[in-house]
Backbone as JSON Lines, residues from 0, in Angstrom:
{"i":0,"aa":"X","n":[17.64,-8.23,15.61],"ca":[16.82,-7.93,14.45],"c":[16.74,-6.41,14.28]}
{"i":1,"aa":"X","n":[16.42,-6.11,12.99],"ca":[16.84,-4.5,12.48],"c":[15.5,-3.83,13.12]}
{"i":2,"aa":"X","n":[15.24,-2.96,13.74],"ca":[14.12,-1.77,13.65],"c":[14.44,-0.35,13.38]}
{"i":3,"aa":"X","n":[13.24,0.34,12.88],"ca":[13.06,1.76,12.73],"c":[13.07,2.45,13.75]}
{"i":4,"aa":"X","n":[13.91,3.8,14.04],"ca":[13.64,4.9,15.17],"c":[13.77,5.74,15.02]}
{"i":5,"aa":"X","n":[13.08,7.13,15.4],"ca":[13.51,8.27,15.63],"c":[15.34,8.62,15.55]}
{"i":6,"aa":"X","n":[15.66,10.03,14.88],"ca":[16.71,10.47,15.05],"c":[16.24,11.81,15.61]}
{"i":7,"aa":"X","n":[16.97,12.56,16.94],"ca":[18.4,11.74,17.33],"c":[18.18,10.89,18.52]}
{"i":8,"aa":"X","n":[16.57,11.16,18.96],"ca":[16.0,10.43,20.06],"c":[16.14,9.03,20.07]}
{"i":9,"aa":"X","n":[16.56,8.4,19.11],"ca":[16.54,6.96,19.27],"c":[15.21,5.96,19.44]}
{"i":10,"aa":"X","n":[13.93,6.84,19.67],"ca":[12.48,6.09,20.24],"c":[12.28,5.09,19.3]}
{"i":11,"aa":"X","n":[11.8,4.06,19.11],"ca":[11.71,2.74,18.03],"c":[10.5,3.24,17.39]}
{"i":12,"aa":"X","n":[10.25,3.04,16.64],"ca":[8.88,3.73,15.32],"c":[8.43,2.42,14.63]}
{"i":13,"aa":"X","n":[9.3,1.09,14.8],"ca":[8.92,-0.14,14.46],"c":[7.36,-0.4,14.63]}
{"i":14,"aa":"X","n":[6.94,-0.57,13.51],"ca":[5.59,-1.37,13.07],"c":[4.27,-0.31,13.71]}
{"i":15,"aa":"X","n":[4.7,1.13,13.51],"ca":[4.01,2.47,13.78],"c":[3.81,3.07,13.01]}
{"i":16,"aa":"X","n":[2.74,3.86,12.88],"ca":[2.78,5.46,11.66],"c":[2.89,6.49,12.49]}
{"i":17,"aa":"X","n":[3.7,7.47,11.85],"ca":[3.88,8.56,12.86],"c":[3.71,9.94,12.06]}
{"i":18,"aa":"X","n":[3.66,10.68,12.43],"ca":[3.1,12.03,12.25],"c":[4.5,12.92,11.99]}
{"i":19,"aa":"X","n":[4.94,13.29,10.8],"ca":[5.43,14.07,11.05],"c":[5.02,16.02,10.27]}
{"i":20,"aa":"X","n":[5.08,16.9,11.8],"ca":[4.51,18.02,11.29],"c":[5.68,18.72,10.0]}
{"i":21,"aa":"X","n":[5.43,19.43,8.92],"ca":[6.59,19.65,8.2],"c":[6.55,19.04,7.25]}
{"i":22,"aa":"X","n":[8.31,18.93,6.66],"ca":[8.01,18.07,4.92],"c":[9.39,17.12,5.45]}
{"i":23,"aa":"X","n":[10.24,17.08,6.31],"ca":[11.29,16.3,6.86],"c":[11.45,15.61,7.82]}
{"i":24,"aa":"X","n":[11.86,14.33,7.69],"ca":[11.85,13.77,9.01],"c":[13.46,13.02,8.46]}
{"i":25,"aa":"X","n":[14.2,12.6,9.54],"ca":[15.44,11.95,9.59],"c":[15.36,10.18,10.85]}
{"i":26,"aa":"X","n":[15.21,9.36,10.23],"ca":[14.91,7.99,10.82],"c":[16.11,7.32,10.91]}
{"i":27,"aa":"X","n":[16.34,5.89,11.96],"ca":[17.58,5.57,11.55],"c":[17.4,4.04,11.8]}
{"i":28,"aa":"X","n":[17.89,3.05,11.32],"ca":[17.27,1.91,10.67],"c":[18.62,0.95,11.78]}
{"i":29,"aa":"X","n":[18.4,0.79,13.06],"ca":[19.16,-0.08,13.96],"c":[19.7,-1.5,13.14]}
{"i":30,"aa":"X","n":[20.77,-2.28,12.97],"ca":[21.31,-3.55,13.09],"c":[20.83,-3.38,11.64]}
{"i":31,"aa":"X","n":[21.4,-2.48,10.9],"ca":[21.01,-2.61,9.24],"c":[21.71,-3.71,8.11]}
{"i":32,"aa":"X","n":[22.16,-4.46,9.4],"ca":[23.21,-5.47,8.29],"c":[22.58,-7.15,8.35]}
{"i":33,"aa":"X","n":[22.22,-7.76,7.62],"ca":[21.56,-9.27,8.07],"c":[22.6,-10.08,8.22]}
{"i":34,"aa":"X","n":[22.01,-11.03,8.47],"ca":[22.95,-12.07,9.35],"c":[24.27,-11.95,9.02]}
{"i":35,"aa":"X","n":[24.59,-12.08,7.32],"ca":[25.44,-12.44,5.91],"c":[26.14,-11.16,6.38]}
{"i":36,"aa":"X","n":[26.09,-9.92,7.03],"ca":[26.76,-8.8,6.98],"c":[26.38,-7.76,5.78]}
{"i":37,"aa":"X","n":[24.92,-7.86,5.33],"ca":[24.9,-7.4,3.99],"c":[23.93,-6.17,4.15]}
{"i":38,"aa":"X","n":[23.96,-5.13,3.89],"ca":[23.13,-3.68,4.24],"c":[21.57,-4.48,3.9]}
{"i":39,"aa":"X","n":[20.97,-4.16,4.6],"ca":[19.22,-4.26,4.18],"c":[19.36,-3.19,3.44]}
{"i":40,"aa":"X","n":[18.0,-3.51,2.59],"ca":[17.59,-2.33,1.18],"c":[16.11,-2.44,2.12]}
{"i":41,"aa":"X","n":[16.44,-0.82,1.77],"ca":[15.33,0.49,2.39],"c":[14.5,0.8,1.27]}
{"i":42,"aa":"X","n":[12.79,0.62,1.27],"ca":[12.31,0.8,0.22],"c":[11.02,1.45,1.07]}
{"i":43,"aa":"X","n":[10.28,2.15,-0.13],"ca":[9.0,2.82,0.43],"c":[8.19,2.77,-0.48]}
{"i":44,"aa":"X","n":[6.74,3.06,-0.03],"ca":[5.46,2.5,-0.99],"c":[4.7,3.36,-0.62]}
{"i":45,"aa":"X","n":[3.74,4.12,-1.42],"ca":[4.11,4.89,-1.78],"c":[5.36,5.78,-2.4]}
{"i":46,"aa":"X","n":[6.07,5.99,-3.4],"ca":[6.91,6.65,-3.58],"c":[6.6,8.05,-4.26]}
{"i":47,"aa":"X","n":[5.53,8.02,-5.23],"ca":[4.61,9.67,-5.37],"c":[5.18,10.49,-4.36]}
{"i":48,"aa":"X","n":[5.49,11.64,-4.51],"ca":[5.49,12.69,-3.6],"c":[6.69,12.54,-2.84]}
{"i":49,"aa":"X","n":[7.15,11.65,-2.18],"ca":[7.53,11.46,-1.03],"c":[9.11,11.02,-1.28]}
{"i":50,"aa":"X","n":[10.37,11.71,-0.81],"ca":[11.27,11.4,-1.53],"c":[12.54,10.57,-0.26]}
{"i":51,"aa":"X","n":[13.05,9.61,-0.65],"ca":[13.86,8.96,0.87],"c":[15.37,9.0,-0.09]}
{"i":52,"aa":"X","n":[16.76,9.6,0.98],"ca":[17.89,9.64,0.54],"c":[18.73,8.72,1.83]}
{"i":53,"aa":"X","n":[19.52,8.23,1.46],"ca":[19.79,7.23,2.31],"c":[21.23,7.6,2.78]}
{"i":54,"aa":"X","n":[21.35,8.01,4.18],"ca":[22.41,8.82,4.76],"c":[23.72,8.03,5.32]}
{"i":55,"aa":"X","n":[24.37,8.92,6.33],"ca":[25.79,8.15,7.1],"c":[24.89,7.11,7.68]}
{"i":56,"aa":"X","n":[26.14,6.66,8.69],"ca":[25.74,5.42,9.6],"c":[26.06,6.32,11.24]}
{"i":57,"aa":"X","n":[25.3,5.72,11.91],"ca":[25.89,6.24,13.52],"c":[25.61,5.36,14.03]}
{"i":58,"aa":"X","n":[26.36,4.81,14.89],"ca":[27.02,3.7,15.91],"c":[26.45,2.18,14.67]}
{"i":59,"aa":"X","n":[25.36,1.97,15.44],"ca":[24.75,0.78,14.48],"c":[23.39,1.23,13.79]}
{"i":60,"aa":"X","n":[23.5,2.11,13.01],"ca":[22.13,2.46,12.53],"c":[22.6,3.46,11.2]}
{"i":61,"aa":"X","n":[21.91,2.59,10.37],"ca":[22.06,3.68,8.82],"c":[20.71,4.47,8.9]}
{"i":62,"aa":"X","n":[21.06,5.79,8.31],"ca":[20.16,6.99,8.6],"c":[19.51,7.17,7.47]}
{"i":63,"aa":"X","n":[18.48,7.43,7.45],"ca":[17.52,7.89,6.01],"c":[16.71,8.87,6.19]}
{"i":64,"aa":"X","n":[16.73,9.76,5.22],"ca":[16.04,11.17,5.34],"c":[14.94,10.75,4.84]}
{"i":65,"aa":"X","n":[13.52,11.53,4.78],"ca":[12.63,11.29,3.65],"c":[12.19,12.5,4.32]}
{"i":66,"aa":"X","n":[11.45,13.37,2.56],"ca":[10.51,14.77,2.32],"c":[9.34,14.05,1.94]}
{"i":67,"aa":"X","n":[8.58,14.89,2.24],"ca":[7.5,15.07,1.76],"c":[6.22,16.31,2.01]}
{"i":68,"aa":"X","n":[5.11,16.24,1.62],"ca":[4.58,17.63,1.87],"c":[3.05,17.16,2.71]}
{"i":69,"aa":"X","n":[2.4,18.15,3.24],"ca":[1.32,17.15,3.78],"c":[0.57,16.71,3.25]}
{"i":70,"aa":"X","n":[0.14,15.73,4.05],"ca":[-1.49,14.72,3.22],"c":[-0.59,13.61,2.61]}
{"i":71,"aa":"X","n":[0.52,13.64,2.71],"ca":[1.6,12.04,1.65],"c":[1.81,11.16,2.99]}
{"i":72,"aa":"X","n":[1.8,10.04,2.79],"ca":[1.58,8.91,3.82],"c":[2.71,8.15,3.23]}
{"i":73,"aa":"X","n":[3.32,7.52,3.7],"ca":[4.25,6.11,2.63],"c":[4.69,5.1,3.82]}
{"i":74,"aa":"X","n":[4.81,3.94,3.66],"ca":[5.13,2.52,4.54],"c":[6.77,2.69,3.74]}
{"i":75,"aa":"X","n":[7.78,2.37,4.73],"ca":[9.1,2.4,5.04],"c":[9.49,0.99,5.61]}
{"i":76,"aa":"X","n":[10.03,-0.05,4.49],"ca":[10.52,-1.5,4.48],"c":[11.68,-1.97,4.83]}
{"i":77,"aa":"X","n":[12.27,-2.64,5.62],"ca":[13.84,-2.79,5.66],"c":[13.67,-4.73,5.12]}
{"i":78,"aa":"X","n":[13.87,-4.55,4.13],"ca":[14.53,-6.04,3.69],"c":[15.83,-6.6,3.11]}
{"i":79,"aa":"X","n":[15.89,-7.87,3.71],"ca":[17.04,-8.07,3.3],"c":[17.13,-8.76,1.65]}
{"i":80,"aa":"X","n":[18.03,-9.54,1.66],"ca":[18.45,-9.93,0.12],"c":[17.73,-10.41,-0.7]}
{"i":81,"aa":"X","n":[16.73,-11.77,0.49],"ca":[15.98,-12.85,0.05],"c":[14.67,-12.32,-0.47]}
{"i":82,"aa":"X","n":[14.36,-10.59,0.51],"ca":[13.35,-10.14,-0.07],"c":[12.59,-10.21,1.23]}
{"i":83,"aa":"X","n":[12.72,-10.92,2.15],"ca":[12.24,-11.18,3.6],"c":[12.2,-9.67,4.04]}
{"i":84,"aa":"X","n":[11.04,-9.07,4.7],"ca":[10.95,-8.03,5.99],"c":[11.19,-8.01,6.98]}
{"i":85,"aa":"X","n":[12.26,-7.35,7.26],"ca":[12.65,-7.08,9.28],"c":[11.83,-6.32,9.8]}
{"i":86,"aa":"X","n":[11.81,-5.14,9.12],"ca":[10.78,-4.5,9.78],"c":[10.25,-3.33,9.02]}
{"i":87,"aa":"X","n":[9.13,-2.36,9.59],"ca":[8.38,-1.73,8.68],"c":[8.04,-0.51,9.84]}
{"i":88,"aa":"X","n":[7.45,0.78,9.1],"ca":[7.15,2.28,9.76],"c":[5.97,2.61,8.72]}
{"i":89,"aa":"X","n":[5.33,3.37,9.1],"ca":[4.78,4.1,8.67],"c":[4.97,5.72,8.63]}
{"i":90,"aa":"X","n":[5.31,6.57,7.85],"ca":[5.32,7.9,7.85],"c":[4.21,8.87,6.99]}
{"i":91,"aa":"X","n":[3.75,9.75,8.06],"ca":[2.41,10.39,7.51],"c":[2.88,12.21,7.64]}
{"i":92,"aa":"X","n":[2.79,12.79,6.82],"ca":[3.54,14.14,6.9],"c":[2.42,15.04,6.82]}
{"i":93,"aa":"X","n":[2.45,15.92,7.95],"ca":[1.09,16.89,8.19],"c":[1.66,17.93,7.99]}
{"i":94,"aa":"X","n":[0.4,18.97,7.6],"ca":[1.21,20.7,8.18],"c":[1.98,21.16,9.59]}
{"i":95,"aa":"X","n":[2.5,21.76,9.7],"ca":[3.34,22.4,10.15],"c":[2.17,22.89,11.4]}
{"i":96,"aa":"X","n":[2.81,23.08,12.49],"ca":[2.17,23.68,13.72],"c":[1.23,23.03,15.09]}
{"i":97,"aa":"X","n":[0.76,23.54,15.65],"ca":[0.24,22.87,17.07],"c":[0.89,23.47,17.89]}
{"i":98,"aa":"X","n":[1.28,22.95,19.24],"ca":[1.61,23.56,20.45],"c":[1.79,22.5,21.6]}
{"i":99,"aa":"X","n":[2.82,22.74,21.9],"ca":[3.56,22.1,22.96],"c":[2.58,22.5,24.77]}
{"i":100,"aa":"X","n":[2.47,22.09,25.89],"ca":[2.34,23.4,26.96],"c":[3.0,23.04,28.12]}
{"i":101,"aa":"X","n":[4.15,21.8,28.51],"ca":[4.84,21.47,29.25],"c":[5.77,21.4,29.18]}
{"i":102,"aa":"X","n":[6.65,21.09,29.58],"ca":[8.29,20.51,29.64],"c":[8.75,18.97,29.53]}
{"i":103,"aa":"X","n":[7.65,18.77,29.47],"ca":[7.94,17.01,29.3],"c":[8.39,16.52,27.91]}
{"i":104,"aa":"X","n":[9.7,16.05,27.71],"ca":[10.16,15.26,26.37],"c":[8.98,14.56,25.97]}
{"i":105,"aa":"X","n":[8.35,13.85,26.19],"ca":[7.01,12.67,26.16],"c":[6.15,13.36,25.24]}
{"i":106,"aa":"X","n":[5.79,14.52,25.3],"ca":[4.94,15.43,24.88],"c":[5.27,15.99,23.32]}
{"i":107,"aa":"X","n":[3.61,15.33,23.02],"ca":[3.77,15.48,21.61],"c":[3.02,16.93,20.95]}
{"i":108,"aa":"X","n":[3.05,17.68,19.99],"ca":[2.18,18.73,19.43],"c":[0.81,18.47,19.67]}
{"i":109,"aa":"X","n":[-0.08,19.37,19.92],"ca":[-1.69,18.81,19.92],"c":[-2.09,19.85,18.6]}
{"i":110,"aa":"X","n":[-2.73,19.16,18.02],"ca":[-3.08,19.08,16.92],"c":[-4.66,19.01,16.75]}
{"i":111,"aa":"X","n":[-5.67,19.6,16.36],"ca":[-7.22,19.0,15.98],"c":[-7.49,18.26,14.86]}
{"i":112,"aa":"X","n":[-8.09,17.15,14.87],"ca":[-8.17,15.99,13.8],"c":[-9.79,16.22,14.04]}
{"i":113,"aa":"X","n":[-10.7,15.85,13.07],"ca":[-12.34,16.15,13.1],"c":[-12.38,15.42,11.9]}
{"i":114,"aa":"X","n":[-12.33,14.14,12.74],"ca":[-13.05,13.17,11.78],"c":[-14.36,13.17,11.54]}
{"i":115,"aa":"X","n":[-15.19,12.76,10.57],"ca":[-16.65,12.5,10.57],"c":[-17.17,11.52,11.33]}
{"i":116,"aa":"X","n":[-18.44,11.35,11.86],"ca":[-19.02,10.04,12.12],"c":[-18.8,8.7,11.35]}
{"i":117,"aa":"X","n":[-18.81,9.31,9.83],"ca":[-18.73,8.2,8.85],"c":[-17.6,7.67,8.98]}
{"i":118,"aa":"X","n":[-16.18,8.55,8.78],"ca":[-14.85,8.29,9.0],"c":[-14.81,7.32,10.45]}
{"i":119,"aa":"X","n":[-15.41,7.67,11.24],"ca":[-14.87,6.8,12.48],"c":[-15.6,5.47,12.25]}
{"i":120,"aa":"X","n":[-16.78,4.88,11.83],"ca":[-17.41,4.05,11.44],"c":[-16.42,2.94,11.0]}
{"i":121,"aa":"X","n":[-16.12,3.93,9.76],"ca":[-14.98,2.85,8.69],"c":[-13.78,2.75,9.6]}
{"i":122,"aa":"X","n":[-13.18,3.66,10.23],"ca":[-11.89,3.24,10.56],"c":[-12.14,2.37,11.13]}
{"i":123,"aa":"X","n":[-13.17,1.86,12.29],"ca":[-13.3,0.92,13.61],"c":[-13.51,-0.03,12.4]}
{"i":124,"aa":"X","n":[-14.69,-0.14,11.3],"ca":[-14.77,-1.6,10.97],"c":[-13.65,-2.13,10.28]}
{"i":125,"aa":"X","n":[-12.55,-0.81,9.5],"ca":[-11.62,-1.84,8.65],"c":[-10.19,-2.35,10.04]}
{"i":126,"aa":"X","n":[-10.37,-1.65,10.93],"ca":[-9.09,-2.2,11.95],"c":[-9.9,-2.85,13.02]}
{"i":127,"aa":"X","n":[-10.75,-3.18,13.38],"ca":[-11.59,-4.32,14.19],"c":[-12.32,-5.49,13.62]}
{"i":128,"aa":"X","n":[-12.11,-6.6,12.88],"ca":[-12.75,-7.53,11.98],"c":[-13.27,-8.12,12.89]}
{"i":129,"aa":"X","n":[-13.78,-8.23,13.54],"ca":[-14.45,-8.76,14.77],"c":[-15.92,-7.95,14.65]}
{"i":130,"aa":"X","n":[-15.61,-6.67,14.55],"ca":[-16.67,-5.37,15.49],"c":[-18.25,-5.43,13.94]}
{"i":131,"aa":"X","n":[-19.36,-5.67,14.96],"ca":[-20.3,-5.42,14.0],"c":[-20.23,-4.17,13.51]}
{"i":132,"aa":"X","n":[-21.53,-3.67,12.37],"ca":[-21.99,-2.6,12.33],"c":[-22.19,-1.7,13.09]}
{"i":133,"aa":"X","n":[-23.34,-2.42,13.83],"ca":[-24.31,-1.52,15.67],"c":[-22.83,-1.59,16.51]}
{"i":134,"aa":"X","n":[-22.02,-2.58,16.84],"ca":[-20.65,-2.13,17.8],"c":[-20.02,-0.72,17.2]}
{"i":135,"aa":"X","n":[-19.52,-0.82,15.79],"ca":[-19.21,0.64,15.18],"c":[-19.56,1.64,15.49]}
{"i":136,"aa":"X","n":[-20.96,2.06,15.36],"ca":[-22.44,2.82,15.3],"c":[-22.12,3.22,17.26]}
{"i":137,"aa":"X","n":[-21.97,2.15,17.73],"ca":[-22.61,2.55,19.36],"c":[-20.99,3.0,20.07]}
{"i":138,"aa":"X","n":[-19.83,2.89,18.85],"ca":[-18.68,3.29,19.38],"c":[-18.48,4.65,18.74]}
{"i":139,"aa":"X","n":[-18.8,4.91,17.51],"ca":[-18.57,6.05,16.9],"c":[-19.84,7.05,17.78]}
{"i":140,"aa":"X","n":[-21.16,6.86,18.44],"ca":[-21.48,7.37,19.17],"c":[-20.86,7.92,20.48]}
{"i":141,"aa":"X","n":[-19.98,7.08,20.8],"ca":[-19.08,7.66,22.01],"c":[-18.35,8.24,21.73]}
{"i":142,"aa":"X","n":[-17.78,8.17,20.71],"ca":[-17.02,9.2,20.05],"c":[-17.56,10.57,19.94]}
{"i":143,"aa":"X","n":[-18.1,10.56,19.43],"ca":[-19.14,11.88,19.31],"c":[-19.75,12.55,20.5]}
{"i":144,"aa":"X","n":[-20.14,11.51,21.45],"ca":[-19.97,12.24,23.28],"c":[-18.91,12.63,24.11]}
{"i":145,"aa":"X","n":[-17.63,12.02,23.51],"ca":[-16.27,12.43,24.16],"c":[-16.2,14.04,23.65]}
{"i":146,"aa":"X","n":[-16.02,13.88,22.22],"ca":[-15.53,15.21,21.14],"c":[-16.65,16.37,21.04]}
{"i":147,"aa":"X","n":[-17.46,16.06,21.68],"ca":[-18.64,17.31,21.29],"c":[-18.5,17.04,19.74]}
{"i":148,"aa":"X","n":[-19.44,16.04,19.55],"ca":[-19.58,15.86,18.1],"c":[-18.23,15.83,16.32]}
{"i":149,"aa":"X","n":[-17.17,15.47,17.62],"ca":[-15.89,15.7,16.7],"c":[-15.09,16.69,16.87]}
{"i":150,"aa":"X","n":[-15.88,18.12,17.73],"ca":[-15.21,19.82,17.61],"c":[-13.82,19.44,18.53]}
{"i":151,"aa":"X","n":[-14.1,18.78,19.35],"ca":[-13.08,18.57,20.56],"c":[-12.15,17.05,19.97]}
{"i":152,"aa":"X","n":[-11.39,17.06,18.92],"ca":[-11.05,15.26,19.02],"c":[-9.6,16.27,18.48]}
{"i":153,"aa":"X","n":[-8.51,15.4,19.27],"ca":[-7.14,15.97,19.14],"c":[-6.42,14.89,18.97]}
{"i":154,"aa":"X","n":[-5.67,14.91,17.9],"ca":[-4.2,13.98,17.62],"c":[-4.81,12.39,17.51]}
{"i":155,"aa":"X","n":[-5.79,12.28,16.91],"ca":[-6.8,11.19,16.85],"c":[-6.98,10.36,18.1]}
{"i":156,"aa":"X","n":[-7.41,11.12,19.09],"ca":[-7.46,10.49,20.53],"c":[-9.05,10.51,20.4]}
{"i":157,"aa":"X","n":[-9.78,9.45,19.83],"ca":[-11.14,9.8,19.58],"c":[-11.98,9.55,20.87]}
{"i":158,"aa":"X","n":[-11.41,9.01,21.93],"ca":[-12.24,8.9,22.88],"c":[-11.39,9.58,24.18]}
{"i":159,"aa":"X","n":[-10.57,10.35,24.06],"ca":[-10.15,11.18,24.88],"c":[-9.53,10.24,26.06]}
{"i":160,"aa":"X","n":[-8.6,9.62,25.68],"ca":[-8.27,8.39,26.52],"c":[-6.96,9.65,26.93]}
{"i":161,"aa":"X","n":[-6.48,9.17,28.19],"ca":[-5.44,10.0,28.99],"c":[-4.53,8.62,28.77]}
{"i":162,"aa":"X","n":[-2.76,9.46,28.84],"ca":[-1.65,8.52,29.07],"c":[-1.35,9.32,30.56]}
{"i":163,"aa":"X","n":[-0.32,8.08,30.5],"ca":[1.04,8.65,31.6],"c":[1.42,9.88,31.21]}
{"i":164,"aa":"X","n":[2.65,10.1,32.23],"ca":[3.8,11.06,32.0],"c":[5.08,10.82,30.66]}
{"i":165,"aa":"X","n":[5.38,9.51,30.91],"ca":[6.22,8.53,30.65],"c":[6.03,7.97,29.12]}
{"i":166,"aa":"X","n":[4.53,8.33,28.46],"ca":[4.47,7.77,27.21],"c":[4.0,8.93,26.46]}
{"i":167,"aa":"X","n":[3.97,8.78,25.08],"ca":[3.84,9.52,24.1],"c":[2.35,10.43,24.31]}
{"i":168,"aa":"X","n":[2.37,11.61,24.42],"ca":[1.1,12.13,25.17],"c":[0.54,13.82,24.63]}
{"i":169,"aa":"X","n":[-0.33,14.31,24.37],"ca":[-0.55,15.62,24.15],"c":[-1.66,16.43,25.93]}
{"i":170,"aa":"X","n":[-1.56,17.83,25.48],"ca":[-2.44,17.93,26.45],"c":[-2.76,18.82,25.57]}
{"i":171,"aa":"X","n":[-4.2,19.57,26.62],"ca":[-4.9,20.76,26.14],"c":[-4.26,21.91,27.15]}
{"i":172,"aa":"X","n":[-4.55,23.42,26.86],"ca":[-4.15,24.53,27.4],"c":[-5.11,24.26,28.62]}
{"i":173,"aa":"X","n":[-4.38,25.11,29.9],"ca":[-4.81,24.89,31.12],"c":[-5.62,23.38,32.17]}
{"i":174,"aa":"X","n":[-5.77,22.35,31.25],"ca":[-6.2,21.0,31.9],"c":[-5.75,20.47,33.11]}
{"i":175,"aa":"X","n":[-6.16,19.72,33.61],"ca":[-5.44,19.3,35.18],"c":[-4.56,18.39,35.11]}
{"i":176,"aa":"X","n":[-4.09,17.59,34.33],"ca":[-3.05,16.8,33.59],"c":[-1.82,17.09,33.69]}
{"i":177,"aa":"X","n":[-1.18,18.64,33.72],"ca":[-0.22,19.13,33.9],"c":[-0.2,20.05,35.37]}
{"i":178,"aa":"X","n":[0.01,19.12,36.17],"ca":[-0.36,19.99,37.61],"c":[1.29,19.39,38.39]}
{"i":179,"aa":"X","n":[1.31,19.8,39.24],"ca":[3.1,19.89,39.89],"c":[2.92,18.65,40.27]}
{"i":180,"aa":"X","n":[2.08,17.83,40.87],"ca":[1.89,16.69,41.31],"c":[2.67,15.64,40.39]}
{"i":181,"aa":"X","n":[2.08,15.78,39.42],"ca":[2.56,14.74,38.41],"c":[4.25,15.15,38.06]}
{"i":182,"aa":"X","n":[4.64,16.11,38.34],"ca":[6.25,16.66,38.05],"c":[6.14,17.45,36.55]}
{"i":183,"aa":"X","n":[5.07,18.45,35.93],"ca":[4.63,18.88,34.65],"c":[5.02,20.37,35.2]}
{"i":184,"aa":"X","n":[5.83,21.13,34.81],"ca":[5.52,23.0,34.71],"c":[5.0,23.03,33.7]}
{"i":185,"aa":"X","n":[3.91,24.26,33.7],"ca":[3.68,24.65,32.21],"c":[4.65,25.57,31.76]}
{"i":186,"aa":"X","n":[4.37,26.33,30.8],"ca":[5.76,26.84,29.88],"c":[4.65,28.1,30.2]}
């Protein structure tokens, strides 16, 4: 089955939104042919703003550029003939900048995001249909004890949750996260 990934890294971006800092990103759309041998059609929603040109092929993957400027968001479709979805991305295009402070490929830009209380409210109730009000309320409160009230919330890590080495990860300047133990130099 077809998925979305990173170029030239190859990482799968299937059924993700991803961040890209800038106005360009280059994606590449794995097993782009359905069963019949027939190219999937690449479509995006949002199309305002946001412009997709549809490139070579490398090994098994047709390549697609898309611009855009920040604050433009658009969902990225691979369907085939019948109209059926293989698969789907999300692409969200920010300004330009942040900062790297290791050597680890894994390692993503850190970035400050300062959401509101209100903002975190809504996000938890429209992606948790389960979560009351007071669950919202007593989570967006922890939120607000992780972040020093939001000042501290990076790359929408609203509760300051730590990864591995091994997965998609930011740090802060000087933290203990990047210590020789773990196999991290700083730069």
């Amino acid at each position: 089955m077809a998925h979305f990934h990173k170029m030239p890294n190859g990482l799968r971006i299937s059924t993700q939104t991803i961040t890209v800092p800038g106005s360009t990103i280059t994606i590449g759309l794995w097993g782009y042919l359905d069963f019949s041998r027939k190219e999937l059609f690449v479509d995006w929603c949002p199309q305002v703003g946001i412009n997709l040109v549809r490139k070579g092929i490398v090994g098994n993957s047709r390549l697609y550029e898309l611009k855009g400027s920040p604050g433009k968001k658009t969902r990225v479709e691979a369907l085939a003939s019948d109209g059926a979805e293989w698969d789907w991305c999300e692409i969200e295009f920010i300004a330009a900048g942040g900062k790297t402070y290791t050597s680890n490929p894994r390692e993503v830009l850190t970035r400050r995001t300062t959401p509101t209380p209100l903002d975190v409210v809504n996000m938890l109730l429209a992606s948790w249909s389960e979560l009351t009000a007071n669950g919202a309320r007593t989570l967006t409160a922890q939120f607000m004890a992780e972040t020093g009230g939001g000042r501290y919330c990076f790359n929408w890590n609203l509760g300051n949750v730590k990864s591995g080495p091994n997965e998609l990860h930011m740090y802060l300047h000087g933290v203990w996260e990047w210590t020789a133990r773990m196999g991290l130099r700083p730069r």
